[in-house]
Structures are given as C-alpha cells and as structure tokens.
C-alpha positions in Angstrom: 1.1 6.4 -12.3 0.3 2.6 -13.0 1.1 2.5 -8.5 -2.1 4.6 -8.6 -4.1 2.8 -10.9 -4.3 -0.3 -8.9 -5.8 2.0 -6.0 -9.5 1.8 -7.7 -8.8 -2.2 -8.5 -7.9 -3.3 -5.2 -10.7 -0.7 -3.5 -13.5 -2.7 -5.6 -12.6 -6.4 -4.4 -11.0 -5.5 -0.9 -12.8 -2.4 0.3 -16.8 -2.7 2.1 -18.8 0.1 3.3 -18.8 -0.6 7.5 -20.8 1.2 10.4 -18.0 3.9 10.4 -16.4 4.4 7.0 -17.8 4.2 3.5 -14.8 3.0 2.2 -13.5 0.6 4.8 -10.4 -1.4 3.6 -10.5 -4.9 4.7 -7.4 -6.2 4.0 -3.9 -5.3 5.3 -1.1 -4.7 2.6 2.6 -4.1 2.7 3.3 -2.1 -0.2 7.6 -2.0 -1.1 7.6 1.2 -3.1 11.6 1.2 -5.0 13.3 4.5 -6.3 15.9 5.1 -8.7 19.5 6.5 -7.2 18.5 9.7 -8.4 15.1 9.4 -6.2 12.6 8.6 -9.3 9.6 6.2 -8.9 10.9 2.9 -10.3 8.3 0.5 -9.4 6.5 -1.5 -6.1 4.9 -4.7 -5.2 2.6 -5.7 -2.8 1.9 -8.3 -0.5 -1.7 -8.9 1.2 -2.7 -10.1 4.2 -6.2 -10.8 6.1 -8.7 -10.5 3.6 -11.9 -10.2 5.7 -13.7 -13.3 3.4 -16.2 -13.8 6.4 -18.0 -10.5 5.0 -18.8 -12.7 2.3 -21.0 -14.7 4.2 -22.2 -12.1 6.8 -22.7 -8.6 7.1 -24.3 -6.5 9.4 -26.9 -3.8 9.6 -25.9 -1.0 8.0 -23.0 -2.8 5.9 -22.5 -3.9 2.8 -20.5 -6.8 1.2 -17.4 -5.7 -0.8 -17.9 -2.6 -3.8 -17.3 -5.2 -6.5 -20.6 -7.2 -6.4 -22.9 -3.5 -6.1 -20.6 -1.8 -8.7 -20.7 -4.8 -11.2 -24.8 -5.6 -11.0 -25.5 -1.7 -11.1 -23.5 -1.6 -14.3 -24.0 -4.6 -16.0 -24.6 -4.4 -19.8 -26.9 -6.5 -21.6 -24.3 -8.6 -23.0 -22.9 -8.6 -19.7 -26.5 -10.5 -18.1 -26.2 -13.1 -21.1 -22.9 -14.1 -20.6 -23.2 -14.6 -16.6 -26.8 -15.7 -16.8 -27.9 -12.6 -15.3 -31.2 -11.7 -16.7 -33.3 -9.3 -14.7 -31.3 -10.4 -11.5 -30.4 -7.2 -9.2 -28.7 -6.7 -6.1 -32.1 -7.5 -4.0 -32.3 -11.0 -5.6 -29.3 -12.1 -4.7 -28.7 -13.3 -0.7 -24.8 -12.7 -0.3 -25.8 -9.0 -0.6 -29.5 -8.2 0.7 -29.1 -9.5 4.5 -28.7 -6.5 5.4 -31.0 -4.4 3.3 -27.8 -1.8 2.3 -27.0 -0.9 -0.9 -26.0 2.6 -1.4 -23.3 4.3 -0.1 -23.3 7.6 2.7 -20.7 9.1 0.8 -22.2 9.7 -2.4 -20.1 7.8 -4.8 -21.7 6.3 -7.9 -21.3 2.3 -8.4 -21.3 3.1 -11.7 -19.0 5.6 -12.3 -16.4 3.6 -9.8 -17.1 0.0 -11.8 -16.1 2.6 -15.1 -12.6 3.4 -13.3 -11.9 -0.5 -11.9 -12.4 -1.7 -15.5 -10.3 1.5 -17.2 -7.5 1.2 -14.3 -7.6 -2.6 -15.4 -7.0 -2.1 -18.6 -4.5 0.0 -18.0 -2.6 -2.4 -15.7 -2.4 -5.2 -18.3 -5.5 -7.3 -17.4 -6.8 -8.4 -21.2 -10.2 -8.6 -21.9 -10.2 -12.6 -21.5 -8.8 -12.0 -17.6 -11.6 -9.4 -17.1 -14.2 -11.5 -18.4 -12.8 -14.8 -16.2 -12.3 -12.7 -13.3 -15.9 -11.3 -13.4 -17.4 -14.8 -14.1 -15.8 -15.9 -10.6 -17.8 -12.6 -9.0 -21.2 -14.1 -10.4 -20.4 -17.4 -9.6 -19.7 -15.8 -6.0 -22.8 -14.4 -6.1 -24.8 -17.2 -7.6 -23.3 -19.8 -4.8 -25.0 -17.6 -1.9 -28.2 -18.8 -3.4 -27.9 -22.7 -3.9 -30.0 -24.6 -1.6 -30.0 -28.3 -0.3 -32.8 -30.5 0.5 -32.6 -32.9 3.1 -32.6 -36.8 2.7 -32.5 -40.1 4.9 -34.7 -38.0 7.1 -32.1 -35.4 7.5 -28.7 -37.3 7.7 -28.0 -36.5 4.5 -29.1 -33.6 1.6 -29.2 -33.1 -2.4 -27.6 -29.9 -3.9 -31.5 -28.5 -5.4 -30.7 -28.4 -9.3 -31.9 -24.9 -9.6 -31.3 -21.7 -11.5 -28.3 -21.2 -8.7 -26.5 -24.2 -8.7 -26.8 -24.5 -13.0 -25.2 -21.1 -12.9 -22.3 -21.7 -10.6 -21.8 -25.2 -12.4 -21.7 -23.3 -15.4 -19.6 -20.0 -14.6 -17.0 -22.3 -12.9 -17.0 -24.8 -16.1 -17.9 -27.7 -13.8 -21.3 -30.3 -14.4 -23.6 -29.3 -12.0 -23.0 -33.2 -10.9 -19.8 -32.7 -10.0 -20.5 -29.5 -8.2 -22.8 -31.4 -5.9 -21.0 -34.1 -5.5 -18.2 -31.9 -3.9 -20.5 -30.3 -1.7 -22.8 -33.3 -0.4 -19.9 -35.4 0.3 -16.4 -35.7 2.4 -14.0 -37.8 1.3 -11.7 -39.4 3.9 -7.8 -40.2 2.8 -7.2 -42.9 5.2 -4.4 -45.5 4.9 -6.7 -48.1 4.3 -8.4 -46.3 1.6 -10.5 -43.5 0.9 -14.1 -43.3 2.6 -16.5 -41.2 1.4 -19.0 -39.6 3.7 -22.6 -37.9 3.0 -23.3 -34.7 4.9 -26.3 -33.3 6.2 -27.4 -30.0 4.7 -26.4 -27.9 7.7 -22.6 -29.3 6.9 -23.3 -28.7 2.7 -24.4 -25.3 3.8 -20.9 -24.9 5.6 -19.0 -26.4 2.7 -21.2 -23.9 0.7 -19.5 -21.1 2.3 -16.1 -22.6 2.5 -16.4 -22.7 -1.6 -17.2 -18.8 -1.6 -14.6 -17.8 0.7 -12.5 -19.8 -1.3 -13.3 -18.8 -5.0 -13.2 -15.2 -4.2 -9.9 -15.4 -2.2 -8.3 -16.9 -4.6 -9.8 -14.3 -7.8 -8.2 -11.9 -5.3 -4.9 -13.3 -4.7 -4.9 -13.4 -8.9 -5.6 -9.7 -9.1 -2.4 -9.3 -6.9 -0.4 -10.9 -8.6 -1.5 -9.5 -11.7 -0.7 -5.8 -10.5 2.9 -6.9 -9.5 3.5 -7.9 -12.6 2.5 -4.4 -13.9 4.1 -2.2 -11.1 6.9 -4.5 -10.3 11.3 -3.6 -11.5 13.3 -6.3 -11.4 16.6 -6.1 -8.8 19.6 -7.3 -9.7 19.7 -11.1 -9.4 23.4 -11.0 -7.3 21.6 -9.0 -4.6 24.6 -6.7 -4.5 23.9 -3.1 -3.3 26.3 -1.3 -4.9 25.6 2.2 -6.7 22.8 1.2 -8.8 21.1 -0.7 -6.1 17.6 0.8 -5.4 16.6 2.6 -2.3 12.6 1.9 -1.1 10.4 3.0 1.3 8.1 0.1 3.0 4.4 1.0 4.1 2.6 -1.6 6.2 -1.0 -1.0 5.9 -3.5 -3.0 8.1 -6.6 -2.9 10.3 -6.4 -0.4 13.0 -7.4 -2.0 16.9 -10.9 -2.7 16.6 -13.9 -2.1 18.9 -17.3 -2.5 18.7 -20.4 -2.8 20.2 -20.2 -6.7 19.2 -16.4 -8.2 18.9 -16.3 -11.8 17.7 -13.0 -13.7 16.0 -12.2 -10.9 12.8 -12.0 -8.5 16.0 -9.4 -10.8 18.1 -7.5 -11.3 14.9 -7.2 -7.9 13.8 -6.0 -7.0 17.6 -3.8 -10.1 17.9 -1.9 -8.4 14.9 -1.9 -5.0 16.5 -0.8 -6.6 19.4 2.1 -8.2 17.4 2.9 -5.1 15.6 2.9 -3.1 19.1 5.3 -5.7 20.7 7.4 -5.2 17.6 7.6 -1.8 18.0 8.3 -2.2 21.8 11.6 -4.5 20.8 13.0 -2.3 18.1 12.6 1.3 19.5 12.8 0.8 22.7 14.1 -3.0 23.8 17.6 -3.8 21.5 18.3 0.6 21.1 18.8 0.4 25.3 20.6 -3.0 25.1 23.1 -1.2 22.6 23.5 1.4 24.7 24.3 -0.8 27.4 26.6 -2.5 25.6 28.4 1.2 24.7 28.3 2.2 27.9 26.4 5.1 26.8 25.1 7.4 29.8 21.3 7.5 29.2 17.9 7.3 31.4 16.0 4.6 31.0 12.5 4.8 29.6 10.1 2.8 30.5 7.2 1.2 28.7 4.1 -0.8 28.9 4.9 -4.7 27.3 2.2 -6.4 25.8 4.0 -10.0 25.9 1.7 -11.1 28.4 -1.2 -10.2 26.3 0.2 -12.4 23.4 0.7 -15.1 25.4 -2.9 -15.3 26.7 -3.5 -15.4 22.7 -1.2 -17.5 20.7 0.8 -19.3 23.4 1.1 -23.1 22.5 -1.4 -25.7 24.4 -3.1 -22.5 26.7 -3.6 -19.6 24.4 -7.0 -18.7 23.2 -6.5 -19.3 19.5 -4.8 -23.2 20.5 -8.0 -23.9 22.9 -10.2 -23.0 19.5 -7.5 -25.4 17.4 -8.6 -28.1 19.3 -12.0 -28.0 19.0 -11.7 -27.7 15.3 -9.5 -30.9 15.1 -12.1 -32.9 16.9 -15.4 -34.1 15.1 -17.9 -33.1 18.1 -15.7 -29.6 18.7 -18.8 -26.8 19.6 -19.0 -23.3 20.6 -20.1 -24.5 23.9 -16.9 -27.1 24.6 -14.5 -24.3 23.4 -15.9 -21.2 26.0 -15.8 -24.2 29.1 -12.0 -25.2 27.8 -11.4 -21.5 27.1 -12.6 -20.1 31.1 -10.8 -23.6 32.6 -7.3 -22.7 30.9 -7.5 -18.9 30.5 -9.6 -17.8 33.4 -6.4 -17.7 35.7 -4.6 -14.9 33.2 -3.9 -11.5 34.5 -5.2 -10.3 30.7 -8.5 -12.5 30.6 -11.8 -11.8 32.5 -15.1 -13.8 32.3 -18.3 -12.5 34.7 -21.1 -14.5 36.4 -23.0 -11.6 33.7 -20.3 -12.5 30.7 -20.5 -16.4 31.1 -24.4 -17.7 30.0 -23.7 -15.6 27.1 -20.2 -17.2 26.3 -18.4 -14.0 26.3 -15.4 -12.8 27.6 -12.5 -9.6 27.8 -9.1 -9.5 27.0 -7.2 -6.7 28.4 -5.6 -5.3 25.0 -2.5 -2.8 25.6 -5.3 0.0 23.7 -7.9 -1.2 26.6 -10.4 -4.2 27.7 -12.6 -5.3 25.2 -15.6 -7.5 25.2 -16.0 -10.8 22.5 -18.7 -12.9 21.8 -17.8 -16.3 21.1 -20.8 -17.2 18.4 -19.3 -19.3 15.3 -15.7 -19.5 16.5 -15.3 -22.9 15.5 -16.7 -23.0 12.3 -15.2 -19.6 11.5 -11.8 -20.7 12.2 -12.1 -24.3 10.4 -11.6 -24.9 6.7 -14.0 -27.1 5.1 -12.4 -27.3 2.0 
C-alpha cells in the first residue's frame, strides 16, 4: 500500500501536463519491487534519473511547469500565504508558470483535490509536518526566484540583484540575507592556485546563474523526497548478501522517457533518445548478441537472426573527441564557447557520419538529423551550450 502512496507524491513534483499527455512523467525511475519467499509484497526502492529541470525555466505553448506549483497556489490556506509570503499572489503573477498562459488541465483533474492526496499520501509515508512545511518553502522559493530581476551597472558589465519583493522572499524562504543571496548571484569566484579571484557578471550571466539556482533548489527538494519514500517502502536484505532460502526474490521495472519527436527537438530530445538508444543497444547485446555467442560456443544447431545495431548511432553521440555531446563539452569548457562555434565544430567533425545529416536548408538555421534506430529526426541547436553547462 505505502508502494502506492508515493505514486501521487512523485506525480506532483516530477509529472507536467505536455502537448500530448496531461500527466506526462518527466523523469525515468527504476523501481526494485522485493517479495517474500512465499511471494508477498515486502518492500521497493527507487532510483531516479533525468529529471527534466529545464521545464523549470521554459515551457511551451500549451504546457505547464510541474503539478506541484498549480496544485500548491490553488490550495493554499491563509496561514499557508503568511508563512511563504504569499499574499494575493496566484499562478498569473508568478513568471516560472504564466509563459505559457496554461493552467488547467484537458483531463479534468482538480489541483485541489490532487494537492489534498500529495499532502495525505505524505503523511502517510512518514514526511512530518516540519519536512512538509521545509519542503514547500523550497517550492515558493522556486517560484519566487523566477521573478528576481537585476539592474545593470558599469554601463552594463556588471548588474545588482533589484532588492524587491522577489529576491526578500527567496532570501527569506531559503534562510539566507538577501546580501548574501546577491552576492552569490552577481559574482564568480575563481579557485586559482594563486588565490581566489572574484569576478562581477553582467546581468545576462546573473540571469543564467538565476536559473542554475532553480534547477538546482528544486532538484535537490526532489532528490530529498526520494530518499524520503525509500526510507518508508524500503526492507532491509541481509547484510552477508547470501541468497539462501530466506533471500528475497524482486522484480525490476525501468521506467523512462519513451523516443521522442516533435515538431521542435532541441538537447532534452537528444538526451532522452541517446538513452533509448542505449537501452536499445542493451537489448541488442543481451537477447540477441551473448544468447548466439552461447550457442556457438554449445555447438547448438540454430539460424541466425539478424538485427539492426545501433552502435553506430551511439558513436555519432557519445564517442570521445568526435561525438556530438564531446563537440558541445568543449564549448562549455571554453569562456567564449556559443551556439554558433558548436554547430560549425559540430558539421566539420560530424558531417562525414553515415547517422548525421545537415542541408544547405538545415544549416542558417543551425539544425541538423540524426538517423535514430526508431527514424531520422530533426534538432534545433538553440541554447545547447548554456543548457548543458552548470553555473553553479
């Protein structure tokens, strides 16, 4: 039962209404599900993977940011806006969730009535009212962050944090001074052998490290939440690791993105296929790759089945020095690394690949194709580097 009850948790901080489904997940999870000898429900634990934390920053039309921040502001108490500084604040105020002018959702569930099961199938679980309260202070803050602004200085070379409702909030919910909080967003500090050098940034930069601090905040209250529930669901196996009668049997259940598509692919799409990719080539060498090589070996009389191999399309992605993802390292390393330097390194070192296509129409709009094992897709390079760097 307590397996089920994190369902609604983990649906309100990792699920997002997309173009196609209501109740998108977007996150992969490996859930180990362990049974007594006699076949009983003993316990689980679950590991995450790929939280999609750019949705954060950016959604698209017809998309909402993750169910948490539209179930939590829809039900809000009136002790609930004094204590995160609230007020008359609503889901339109707030810029993390109004880009893209969605709010409801096609499928007809309440906000409210799923924010009443997330906080019962918490309780339930073994979160205490002080975790819920922290944990819900780091969703405002979330939310508060999207609306700090900075003001530039020294004619643009460098900015303030503004000292606003916003940034008083988020100093405040994270139990920081609101000069502290700027200072960590204003300025990089270099660890050098010599010493340490501390550099002012310009407000598109703070902006940057703005986002970095969201993704980062919220990732981590999610990582918590995890942990929390395998505490809950989790049975303890013998510490000898000995499989002897009393040894548990389990069933494992990988649970990710399926190969994405869309009318506009950009660096979530290639990740999500990279791992479908992997997880294809993994099936390639265990079903069909070492069970003919045994049968080789046992001079087993068999026909041999052949199969399409996707090595070559991991290669064109993760291979050191010439893969796509290494050709985006790089310009993330260096200080003047652009969009524009990576798509230019990215047809030079790619453009020879079987798997990889760039047109005279693809190229002034830096796109390109990979040719995926499920078919050839189109992505658009905008933001790669910054998406793939961490500013923190």
């Amino acid at each position: 039962q307590q397996v089920l009850y994190s369902n609604p948790i983990l649906e309100a901080f990792g699920n997002a209404r997309t173009i196609r489904n209501d109740n998108s997940s977007r996150f992969g999870k490996y859930i180990d599900i362990r049974f007594s000898p006699s076949g009983q429900l003993t316990g689980a634990s679950i590991d995450t993977y790929l939280l999609e934390k750019v949705r954060l920053i950016h959604q698209t039309e017809g998309e909402r940011n993750f169910h948490v921040f539209y179930q939590f502001l829809e039900s809000a108490s009136e002790d609930d806006r004094d204590e995160y500084f609230l007020g008359d604040m609503q889901l339109e105020d707030f810029a993390l969730v109004n880009q893209s002018g969605t709010y409801d959702r096609r499928d007809m569930v309440s906000d409210v009535d799923m924010h009443i099961e997330m906080m019962d199938a918490m309780s339930i679980m073994g979160f205490n009212s002080d975790m819920i309260r922290d944990i819900m202070r780091l969703v405002v803050a979330v939310l508060y962050a999207g609306n700090m602004t900075f003001t530039e200085t020294n004619r643009g070379e460098t900015c303030i944090l503004d000292e606003n409702e916003a940034s008083l909030a988020v100093a405040s919910l994270l139990g920081v001074s609101y000069e502290k909080l700027a200072a960590s967003l204003t300025c990089r500090v270099l660890f050098l052998r010599e010493g340490n050098i501390t550099k002012e940034l310009n407000s598109r930069q703070a902006y940057k490290a703005s986002e970095a601090l969201i993704k980062s905040i919220y990732g981590a209250n999610f990582d918590y939440i995890v942990k929390v529930i395998n505490q809950s669901i989790h049975m303890e196996q013998p510490k000898d690791g000995r499989r002897g009668k009393e040894q548990s049997a389990y069933i494992g259940v990988l649970d990710i993105f399926g190969f994405e598509t869309f009318e506009i692919n950009t660096f979530e799409q290639l990740c999500i296929n990279y791992t479908n990719e992997t997880l294809q080539q993994h099936f390639n060498k265990h079903v069909f790759k070492l069970e003919q090589q045994e049968y080789e070996r046992e001079g087993i009389l068999w026909k041999f089945i052949s199969f399409p191999d996707n090595q070559d399309v991991l290669d064109l992605i993760d291979m050191k020095r010439v893969g796509i993802l290494a050709v985006l390292d790089e310009q993330c390393i260096v200080e003047w690394g652009s969009d524009d330097k990576f798509v230019q390194q990215l047809y030079t070192r790619c453009g020879p690949h079987d798997r990889f296509e760039a047109t005279p129409q693809q190229k002034p709009y830096r796109k390109f194709s990979v040719d995926h094992y499920a078919g050839l897709v189109e992505y658009s390079t905008e933001e790669w580097v910054e998406k793939n760097k961490d500013q923190l």
